[in-house]
PyMOL Python script that loads the backbone (N, CA, C, O; Angstrom):
from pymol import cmd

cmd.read_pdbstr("""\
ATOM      1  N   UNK A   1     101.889  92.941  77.659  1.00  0.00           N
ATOM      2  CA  UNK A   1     100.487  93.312  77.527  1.00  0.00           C
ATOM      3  C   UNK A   1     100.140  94.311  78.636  1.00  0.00           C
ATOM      4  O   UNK A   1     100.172  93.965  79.816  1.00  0.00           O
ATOM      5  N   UNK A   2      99.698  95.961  78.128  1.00  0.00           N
ATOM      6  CA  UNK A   2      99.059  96.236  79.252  1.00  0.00           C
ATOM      7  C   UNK A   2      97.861  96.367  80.067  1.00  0.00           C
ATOM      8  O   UNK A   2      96.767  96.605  79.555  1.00  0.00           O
ATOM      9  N   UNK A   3      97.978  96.267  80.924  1.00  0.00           N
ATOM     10  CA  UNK A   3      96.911  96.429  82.031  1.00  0.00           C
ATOM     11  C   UNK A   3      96.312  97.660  82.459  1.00  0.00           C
ATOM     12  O   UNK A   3      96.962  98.667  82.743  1.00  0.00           O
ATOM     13  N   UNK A   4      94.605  97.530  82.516  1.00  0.00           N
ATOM     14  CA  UNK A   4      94.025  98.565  83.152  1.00  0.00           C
ATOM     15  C   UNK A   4      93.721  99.037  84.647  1.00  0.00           C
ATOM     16  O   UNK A   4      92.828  98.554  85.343  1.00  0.00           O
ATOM     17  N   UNK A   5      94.589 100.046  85.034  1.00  0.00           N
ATOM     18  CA  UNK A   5      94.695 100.180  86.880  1.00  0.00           C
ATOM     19  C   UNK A   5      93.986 101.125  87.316  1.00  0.00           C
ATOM     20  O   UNK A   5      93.415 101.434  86.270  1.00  0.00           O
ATOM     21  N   UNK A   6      93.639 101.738  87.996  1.00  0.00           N
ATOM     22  CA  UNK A   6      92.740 102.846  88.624  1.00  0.00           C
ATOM     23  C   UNK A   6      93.124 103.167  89.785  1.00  0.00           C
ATOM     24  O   UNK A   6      92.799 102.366  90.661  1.00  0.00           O
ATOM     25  N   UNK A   7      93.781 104.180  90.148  1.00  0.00           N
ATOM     26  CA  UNK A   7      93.711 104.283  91.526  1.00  0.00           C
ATOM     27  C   UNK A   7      92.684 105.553  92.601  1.00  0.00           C
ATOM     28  O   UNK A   7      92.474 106.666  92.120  1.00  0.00           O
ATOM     29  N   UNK A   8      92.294 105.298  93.614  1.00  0.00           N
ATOM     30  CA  UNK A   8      91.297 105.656  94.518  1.00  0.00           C
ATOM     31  C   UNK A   8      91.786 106.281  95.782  1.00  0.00           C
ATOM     32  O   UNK A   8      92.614 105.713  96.494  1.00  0.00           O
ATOM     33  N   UNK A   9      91.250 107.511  96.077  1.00  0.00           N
ATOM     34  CA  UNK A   9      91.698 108.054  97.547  1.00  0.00           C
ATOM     35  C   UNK A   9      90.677 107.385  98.283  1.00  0.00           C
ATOM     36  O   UNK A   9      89.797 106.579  97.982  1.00  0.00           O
ATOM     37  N   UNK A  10      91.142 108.097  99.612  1.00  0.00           N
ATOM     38  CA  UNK A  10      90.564 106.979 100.853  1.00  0.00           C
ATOM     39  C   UNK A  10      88.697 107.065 100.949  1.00  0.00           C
ATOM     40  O   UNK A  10      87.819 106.287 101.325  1.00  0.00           O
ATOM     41  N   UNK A  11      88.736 108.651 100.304  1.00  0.00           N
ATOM     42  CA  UNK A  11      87.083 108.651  99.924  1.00  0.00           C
ATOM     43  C   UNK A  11      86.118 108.379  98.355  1.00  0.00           C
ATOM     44  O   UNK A  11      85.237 108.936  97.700  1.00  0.00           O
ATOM     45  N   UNK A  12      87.242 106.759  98.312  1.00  0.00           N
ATOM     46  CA  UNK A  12      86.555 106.163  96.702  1.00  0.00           C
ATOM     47  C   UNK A  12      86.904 107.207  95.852  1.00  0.00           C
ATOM     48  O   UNK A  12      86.692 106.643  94.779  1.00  0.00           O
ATOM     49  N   UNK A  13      87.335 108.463  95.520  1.00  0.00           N
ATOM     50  CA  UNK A  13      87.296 109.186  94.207  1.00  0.00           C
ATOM     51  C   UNK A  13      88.406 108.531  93.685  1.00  0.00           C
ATOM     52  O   UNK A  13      89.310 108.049  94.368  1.00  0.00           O
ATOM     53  N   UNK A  14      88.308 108.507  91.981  1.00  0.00           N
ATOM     54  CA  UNK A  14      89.110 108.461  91.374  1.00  0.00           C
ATOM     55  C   UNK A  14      90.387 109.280  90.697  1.00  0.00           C
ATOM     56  O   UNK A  14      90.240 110.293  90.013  1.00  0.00           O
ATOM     57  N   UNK A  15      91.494 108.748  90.965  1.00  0.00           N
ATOM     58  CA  UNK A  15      91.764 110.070  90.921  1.00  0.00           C
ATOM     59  C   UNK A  15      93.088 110.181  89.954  1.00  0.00           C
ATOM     60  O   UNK A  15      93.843 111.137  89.774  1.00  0.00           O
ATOM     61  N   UNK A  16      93.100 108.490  89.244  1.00  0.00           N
ATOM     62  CA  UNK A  16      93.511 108.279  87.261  1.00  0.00           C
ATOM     63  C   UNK A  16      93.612 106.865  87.243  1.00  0.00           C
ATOM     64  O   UNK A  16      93.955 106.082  88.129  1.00  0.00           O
ATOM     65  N   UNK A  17      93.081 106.594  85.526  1.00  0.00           N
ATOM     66  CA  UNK A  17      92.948 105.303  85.268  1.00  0.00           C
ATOM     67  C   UNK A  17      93.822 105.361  84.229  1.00  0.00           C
ATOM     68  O   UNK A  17      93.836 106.358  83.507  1.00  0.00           O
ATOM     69  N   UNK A  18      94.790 104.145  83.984  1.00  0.00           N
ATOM     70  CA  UNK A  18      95.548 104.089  83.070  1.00  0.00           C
ATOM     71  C   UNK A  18      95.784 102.812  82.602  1.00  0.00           C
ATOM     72  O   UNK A  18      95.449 101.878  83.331  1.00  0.00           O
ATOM     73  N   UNK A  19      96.342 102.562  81.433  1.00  0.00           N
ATOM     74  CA  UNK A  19      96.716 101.083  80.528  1.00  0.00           C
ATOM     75  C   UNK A  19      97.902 101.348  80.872  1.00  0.00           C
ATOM     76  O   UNK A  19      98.469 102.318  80.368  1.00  0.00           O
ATOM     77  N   UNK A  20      98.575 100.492  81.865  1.00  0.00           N
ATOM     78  CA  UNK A  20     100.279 100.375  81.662  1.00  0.00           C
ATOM     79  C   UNK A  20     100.891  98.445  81.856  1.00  0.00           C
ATOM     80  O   UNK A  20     100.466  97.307  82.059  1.00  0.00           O
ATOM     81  N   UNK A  21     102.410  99.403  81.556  1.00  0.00           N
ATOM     82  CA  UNK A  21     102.850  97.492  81.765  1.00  0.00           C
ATOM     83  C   UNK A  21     102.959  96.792  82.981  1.00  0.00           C
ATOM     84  O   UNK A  21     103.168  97.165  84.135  1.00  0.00           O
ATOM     85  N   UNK A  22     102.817  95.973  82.594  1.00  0.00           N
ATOM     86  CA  UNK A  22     102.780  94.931  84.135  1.00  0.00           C
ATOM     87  C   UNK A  22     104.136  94.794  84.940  1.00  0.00           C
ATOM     88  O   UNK A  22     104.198  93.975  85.857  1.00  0.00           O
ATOM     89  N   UNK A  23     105.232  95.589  84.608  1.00  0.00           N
ATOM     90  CA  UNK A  23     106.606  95.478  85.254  1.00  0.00           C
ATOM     91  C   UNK A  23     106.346  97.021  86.001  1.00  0.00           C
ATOM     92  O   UNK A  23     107.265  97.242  86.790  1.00  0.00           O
ATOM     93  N   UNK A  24     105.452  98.013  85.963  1.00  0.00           N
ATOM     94  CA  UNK A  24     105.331  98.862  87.116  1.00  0.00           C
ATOM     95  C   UNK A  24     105.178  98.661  88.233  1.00  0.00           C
ATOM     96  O   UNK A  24     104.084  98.142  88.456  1.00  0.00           O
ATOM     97  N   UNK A  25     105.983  98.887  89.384  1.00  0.00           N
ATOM     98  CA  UNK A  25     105.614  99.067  90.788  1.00  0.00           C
ATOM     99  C   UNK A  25     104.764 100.061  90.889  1.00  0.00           C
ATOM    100  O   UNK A  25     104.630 101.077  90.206  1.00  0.00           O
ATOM    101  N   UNK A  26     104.063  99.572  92.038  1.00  0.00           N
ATOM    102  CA  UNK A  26     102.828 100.968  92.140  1.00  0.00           C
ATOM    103  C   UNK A  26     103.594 102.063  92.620  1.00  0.00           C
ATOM    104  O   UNK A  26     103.607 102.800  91.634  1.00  0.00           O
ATOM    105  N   UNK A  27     104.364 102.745  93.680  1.00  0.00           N
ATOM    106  CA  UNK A  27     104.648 103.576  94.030  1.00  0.00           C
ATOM    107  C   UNK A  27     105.266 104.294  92.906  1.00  0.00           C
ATOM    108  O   UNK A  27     105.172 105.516  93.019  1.00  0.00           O
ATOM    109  N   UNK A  28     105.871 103.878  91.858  1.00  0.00           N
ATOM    110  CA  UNK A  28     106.408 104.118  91.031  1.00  0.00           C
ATOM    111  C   UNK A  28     105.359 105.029  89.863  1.00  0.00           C
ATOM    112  O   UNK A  28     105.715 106.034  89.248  1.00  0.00           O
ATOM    113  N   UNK A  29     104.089 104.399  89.781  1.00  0.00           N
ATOM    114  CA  UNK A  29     103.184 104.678  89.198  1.00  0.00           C
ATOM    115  C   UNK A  29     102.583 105.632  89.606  1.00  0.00           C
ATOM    116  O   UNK A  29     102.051 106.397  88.802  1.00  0.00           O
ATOM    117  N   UNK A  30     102.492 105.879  91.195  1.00  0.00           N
ATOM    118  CA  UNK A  30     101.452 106.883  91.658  1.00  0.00           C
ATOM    119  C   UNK A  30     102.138 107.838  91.855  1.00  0.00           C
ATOM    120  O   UNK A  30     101.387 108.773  91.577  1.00  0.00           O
ATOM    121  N   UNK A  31     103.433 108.402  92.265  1.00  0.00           N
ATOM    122  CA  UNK A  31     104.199 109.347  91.871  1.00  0.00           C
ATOM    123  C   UNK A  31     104.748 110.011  91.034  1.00  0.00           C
ATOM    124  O   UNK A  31     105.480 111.000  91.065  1.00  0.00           O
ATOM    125  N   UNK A  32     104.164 109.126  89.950  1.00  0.00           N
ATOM    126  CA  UNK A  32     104.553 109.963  88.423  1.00  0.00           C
ATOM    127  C   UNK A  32     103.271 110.690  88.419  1.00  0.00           C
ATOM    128  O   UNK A  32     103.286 111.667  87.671  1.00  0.00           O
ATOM    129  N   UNK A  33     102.360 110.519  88.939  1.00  0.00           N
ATOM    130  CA  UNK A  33     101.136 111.188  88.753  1.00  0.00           C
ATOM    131  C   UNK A  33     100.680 112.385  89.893  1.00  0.00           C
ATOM    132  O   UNK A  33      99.995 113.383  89.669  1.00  0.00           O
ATOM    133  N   UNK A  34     101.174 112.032  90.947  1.00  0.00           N
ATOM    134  CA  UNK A  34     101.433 113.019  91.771  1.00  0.00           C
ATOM    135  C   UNK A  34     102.601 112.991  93.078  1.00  0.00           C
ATOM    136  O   UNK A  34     102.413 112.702  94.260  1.00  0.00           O
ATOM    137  N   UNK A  35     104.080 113.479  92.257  1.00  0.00           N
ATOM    138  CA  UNK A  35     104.702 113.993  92.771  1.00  0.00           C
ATOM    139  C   UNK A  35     105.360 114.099  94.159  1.00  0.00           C
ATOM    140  O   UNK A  35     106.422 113.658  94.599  1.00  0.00           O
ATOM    141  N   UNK A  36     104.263 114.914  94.759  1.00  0.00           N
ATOM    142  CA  UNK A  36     103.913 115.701  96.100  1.00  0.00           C
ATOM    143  C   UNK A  36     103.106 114.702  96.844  1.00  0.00           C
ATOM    144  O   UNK A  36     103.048 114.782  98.071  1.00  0.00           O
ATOM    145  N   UNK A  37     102.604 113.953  96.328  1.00  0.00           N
ATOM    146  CA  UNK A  37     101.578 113.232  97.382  1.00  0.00           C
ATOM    147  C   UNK A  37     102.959 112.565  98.852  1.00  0.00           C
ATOM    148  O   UNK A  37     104.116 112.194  98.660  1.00  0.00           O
ATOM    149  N   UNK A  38     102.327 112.639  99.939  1.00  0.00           N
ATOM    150  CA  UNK A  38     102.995 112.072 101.143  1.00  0.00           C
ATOM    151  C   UNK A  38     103.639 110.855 100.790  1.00  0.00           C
ATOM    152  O   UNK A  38     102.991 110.118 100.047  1.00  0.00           O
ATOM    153  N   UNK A  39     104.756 110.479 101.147  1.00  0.00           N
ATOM    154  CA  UNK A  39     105.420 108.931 100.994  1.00  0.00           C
ATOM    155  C   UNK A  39     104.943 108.139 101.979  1.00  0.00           C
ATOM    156  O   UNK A  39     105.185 106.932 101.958  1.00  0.00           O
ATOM    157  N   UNK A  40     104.191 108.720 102.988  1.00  0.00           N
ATOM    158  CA  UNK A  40     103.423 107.415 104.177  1.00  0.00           C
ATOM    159  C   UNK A  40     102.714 106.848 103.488  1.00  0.00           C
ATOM    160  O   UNK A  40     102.557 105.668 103.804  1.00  0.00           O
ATOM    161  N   UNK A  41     101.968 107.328 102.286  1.00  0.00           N
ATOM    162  CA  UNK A  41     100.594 106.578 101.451  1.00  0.00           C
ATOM    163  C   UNK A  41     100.569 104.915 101.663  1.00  0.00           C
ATOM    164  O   UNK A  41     101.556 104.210 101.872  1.00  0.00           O
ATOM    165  N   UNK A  42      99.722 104.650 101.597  1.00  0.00           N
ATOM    166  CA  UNK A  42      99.958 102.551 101.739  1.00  0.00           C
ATOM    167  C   UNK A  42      98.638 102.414 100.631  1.00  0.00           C
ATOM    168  O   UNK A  42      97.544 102.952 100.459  1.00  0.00           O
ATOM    169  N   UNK A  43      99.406 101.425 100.049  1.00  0.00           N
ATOM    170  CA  UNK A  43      98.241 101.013  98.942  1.00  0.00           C
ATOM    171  C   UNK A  43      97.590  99.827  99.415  1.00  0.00           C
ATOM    172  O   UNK A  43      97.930  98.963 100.223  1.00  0.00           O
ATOM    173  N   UNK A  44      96.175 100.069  98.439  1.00  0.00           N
ATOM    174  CA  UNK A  44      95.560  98.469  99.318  1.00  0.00           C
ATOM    175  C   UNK A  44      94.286  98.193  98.070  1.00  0.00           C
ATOM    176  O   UNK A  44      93.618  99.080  97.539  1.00  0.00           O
ATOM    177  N   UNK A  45      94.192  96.642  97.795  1.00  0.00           N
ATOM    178  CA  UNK A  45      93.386  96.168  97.239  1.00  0.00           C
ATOM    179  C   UNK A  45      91.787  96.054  97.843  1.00  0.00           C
ATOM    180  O   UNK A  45      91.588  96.203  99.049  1.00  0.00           O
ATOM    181  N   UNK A  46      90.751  95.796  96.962  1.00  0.00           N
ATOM    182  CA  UNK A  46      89.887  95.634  97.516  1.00  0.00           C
ATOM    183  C   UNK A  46      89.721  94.534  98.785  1.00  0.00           C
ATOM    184  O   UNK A  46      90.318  93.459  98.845  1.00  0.00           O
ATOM    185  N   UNK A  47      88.656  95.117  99.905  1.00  0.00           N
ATOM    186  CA  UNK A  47      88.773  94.079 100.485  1.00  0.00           C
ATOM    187  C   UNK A  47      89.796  94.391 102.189  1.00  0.00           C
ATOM    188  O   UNK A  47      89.709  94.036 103.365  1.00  0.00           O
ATOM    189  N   UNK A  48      90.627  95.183 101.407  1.00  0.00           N
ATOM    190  CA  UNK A  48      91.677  96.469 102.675  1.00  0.00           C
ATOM    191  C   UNK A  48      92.905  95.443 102.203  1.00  0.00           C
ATOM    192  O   UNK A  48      93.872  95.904 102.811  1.00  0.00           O
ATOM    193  N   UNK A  49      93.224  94.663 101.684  1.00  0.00           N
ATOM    194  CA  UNK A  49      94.188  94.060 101.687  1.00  0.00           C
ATOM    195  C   UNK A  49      95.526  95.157 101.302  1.00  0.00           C
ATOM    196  O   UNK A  49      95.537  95.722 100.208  1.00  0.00           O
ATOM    197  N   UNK A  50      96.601  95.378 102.294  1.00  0.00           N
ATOM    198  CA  UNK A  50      97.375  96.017 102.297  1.00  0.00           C
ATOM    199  C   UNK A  50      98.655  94.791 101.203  1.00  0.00           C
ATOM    200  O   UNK A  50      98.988  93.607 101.155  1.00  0.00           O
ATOM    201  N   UNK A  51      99.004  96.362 100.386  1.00  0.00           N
ATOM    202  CA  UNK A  51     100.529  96.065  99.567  1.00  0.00           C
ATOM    203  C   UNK A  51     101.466  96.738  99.222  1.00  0.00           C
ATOM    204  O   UNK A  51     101.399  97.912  98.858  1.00  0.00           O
ATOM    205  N   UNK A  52     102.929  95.728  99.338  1.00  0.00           N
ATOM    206  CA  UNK A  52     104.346  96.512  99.316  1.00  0.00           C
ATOM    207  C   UNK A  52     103.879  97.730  98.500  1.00  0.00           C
ATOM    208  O   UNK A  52     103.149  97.708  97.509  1.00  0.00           O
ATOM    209  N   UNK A  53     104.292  98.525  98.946  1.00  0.00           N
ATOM    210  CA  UNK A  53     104.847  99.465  97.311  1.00  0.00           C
ATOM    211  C   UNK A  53     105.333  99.188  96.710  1.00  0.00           C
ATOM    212  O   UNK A  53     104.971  99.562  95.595  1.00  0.00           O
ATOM    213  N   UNK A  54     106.407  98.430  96.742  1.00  0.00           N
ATOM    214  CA  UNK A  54     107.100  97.813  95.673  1.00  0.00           C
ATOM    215  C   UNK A  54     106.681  96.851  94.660  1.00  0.00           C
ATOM    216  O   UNK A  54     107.237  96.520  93.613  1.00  0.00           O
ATOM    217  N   UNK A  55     105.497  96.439  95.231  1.00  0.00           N
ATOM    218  CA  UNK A  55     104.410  95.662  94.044  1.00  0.00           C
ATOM    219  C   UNK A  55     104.323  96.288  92.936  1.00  0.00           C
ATOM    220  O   UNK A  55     104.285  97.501  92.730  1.00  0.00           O
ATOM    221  N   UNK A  56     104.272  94.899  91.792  1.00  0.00           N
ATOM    222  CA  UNK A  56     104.271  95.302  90.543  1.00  0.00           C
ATOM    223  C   UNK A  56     102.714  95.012  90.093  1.00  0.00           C
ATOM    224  O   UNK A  56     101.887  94.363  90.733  1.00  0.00           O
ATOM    225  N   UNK A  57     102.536  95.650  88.850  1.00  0.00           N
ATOM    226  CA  UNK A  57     101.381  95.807  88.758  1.00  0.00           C
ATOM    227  C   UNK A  57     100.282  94.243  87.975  1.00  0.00           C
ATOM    228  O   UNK A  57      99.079  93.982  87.954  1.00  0.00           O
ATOM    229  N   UNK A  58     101.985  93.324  87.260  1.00  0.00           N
ATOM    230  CA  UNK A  58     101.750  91.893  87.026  1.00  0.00           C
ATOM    231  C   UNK A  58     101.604  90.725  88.530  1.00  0.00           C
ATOM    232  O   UNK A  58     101.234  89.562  88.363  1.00  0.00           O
ATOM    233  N   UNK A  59     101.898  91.185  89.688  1.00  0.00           N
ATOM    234  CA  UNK A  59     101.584  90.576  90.911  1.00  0.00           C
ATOM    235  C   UNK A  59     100.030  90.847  91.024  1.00  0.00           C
ATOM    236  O   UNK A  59      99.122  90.053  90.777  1.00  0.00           O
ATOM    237  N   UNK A  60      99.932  92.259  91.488  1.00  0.00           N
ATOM    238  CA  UNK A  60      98.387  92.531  91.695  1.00  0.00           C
ATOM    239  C   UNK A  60      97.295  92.235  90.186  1.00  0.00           C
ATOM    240  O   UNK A  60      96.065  92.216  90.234  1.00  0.00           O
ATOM    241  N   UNK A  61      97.862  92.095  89.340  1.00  0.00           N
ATOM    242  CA  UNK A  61      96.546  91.722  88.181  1.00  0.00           C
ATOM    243  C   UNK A  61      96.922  89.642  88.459  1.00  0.00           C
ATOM    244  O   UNK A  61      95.939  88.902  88.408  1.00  0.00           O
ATOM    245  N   UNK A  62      97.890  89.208  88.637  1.00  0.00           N
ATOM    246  CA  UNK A  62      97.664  88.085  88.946  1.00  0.00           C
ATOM    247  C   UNK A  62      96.952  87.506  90.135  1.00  0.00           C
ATOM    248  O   UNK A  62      97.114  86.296  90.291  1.00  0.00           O
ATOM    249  N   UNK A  63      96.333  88.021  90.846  1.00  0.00           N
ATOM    250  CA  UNK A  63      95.545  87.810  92.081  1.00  0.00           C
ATOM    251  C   UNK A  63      94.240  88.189  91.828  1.00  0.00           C
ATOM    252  O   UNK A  63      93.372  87.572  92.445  1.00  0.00           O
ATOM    253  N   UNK A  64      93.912  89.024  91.095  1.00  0.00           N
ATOM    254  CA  UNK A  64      92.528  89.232  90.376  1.00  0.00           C
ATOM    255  C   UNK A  64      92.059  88.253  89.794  1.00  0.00           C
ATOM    256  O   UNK A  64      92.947  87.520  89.360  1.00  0.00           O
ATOM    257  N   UNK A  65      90.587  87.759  89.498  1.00  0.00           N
ATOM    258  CA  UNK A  65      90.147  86.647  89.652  1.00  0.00           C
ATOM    259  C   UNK A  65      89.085  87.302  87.700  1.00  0.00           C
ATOM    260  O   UNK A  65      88.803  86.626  86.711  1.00  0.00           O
ATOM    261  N   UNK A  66      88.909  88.376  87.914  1.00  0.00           N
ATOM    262  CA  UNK A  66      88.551  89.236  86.408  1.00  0.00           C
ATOM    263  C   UNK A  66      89.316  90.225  85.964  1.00  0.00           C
ATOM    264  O   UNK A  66      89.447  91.400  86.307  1.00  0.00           O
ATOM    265  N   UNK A  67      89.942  89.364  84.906  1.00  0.00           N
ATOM    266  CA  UNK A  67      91.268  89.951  83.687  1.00  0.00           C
ATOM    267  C   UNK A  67      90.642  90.667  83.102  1.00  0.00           C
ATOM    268  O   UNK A  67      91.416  91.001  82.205  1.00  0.00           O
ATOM    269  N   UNK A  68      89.244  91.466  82.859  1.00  0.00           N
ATOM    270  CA  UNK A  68      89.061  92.499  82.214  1.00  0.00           C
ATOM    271  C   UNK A  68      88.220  93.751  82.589  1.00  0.00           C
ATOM    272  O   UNK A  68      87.881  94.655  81.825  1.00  0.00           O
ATOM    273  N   UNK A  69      88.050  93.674  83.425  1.00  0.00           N
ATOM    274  CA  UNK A  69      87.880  95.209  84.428  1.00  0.00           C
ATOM    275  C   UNK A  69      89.292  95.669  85.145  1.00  0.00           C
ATOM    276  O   UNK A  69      90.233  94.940  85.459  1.00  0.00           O
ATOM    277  N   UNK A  70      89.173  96.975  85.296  1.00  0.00           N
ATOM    278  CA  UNK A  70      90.363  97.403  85.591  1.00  0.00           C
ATOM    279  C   UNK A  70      90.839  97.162  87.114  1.00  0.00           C
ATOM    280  O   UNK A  70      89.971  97.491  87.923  1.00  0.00           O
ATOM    281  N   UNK A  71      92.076  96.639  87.702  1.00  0.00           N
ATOM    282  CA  UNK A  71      92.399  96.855  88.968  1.00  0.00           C
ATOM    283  C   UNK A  71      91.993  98.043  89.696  1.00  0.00           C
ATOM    284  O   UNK A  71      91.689  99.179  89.331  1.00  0.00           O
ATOM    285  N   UNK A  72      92.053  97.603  90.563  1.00  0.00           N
ATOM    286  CA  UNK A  72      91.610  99.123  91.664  1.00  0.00           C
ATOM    287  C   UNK A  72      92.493  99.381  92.493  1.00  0.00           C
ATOM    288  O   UNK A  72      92.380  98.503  93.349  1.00  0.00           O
ATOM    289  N   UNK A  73      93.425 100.146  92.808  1.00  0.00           N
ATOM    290  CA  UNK A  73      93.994 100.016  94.295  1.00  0.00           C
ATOM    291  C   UNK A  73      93.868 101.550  94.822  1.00  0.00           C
ATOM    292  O   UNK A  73      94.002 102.614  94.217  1.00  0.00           O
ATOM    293  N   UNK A  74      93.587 101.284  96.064  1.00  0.00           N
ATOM    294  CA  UNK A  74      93.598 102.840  96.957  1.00  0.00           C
ATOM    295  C   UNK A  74      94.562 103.034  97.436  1.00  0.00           C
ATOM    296  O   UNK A  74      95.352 102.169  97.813  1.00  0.00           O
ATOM    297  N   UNK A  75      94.722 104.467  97.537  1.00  0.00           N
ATOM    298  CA  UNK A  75      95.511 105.398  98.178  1.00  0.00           C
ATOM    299  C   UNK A  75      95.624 106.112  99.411  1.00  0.00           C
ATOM    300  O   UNK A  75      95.525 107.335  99.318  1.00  0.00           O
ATOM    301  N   UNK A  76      95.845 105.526 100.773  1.00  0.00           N
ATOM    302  CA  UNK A  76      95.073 106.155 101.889  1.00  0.00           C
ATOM    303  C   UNK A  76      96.517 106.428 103.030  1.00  0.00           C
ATOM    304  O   UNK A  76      97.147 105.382 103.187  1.00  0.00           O
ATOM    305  N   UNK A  77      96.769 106.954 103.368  1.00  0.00           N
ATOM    306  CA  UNK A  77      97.683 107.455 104.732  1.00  0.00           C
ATOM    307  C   UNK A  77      97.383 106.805 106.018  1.00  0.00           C
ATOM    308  O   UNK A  77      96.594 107.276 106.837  1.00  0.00           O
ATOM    309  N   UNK A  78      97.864 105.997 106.130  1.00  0.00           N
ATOM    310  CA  UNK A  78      97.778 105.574 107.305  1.00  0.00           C
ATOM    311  C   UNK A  78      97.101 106.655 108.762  1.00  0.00           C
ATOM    312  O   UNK A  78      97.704 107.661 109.137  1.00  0.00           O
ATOM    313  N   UNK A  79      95.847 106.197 109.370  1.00  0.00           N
ATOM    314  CA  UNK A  79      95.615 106.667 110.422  1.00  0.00           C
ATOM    315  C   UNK A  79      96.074 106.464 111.633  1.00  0.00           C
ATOM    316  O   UNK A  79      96.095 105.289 111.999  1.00  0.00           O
ATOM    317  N   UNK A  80      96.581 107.552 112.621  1.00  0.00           N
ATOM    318  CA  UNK A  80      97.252 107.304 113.720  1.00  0.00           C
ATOM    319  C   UNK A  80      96.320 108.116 114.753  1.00  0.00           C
ATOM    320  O   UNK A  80      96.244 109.342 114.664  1.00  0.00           O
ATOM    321  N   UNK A  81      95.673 107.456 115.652  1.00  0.00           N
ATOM    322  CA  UNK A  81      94.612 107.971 116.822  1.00  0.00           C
ATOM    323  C   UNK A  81      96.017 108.374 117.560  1.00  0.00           C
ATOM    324  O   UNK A  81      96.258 109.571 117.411  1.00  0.00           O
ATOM    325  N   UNK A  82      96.950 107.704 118.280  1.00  0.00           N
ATOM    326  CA  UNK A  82      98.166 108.331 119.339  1.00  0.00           C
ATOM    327  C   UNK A  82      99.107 108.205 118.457  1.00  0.00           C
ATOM    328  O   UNK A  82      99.559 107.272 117.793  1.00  0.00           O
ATOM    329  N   UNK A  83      99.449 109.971 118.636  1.00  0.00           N
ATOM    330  CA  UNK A  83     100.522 110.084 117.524  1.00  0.00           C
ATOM    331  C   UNK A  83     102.192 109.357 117.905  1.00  0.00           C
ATOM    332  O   UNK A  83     103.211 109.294 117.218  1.00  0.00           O
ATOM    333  N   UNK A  84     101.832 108.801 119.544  1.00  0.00           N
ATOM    334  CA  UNK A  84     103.284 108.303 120.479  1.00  0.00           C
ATOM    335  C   UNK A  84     102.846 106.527 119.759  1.00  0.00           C
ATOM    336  O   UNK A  84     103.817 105.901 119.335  1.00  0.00           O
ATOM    337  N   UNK A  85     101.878 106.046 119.692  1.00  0.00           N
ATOM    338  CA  UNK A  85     101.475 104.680 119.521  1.00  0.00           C
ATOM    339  C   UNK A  85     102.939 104.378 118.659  1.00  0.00           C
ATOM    340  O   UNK A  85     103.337 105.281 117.924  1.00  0.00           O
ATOM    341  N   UNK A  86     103.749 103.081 118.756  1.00  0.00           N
ATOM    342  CA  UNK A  86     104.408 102.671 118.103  1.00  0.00           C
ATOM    343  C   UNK A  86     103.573 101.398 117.260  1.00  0.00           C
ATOM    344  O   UNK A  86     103.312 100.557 118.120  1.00  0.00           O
ATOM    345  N   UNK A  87     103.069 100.944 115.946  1.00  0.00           N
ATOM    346  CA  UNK A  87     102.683  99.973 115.909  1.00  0.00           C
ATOM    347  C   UNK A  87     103.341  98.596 116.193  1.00  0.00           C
ATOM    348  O   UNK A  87     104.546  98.347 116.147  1.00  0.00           O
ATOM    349  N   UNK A  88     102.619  97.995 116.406  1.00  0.00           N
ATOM    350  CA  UNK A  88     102.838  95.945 116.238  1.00  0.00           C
ATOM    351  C   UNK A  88     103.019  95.499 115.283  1.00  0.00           C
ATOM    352  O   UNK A  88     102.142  96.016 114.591  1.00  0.00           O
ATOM    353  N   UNK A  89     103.718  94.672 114.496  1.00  0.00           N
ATOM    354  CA  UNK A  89     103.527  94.200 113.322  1.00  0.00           C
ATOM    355  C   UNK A  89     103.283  92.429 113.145  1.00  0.00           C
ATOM    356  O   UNK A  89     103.214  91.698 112.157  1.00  0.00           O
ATOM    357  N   UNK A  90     103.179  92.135 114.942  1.00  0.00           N
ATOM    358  CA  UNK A  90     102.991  90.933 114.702  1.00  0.00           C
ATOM    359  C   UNK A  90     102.776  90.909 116.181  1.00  0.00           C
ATOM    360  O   UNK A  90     102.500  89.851 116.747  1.00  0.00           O
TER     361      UNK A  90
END
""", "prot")
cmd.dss("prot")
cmd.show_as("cartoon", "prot")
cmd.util.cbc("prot")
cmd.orient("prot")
């Protein structure tokens, strides 16, 4: 069954909504659509909740709480204030 996804740059625009299957990984998805976009991109659910890229698109519609509006996930590049900063991850 497919699912309706949407994805969003970091300033809310939309920027394609599509019906696909639930065995897509997102990165997989957002590079068929653009290519060229940077590979730093990090996707994230409402809320900022950050996810693998490797997420499929039946993970993120199973965490949605309304099966019939479309998922949302954004598209944003990680911001770096010191470009030397190494992050923490824990």
């Amino acid at each position: 069954m497919p699912v309706n996804v949407e994805f969003r740059d970091a300033a809310n625009s939309v920027l394609f909504r599509e019906s696909l299957s639930l065995d897509y990984p997102l990165e997989d998805v957002f590079y068929l659509y653009y290519p060229t976009a940077p590979r730093s991109l990090m996707f994230y659910l409402e809320g900022n909740v950050a996810l693998p890229k490797s997420t499929t698109l039946d993970t993120i519609f199973s965490m949605c709480s309304n099966k019939h509006i479309p998922v949302v996930v954004w598209a944003r590049i990680p911001a770096v204030i010191n470009p030397e900063h190494t992050p923490q991850w824990h």
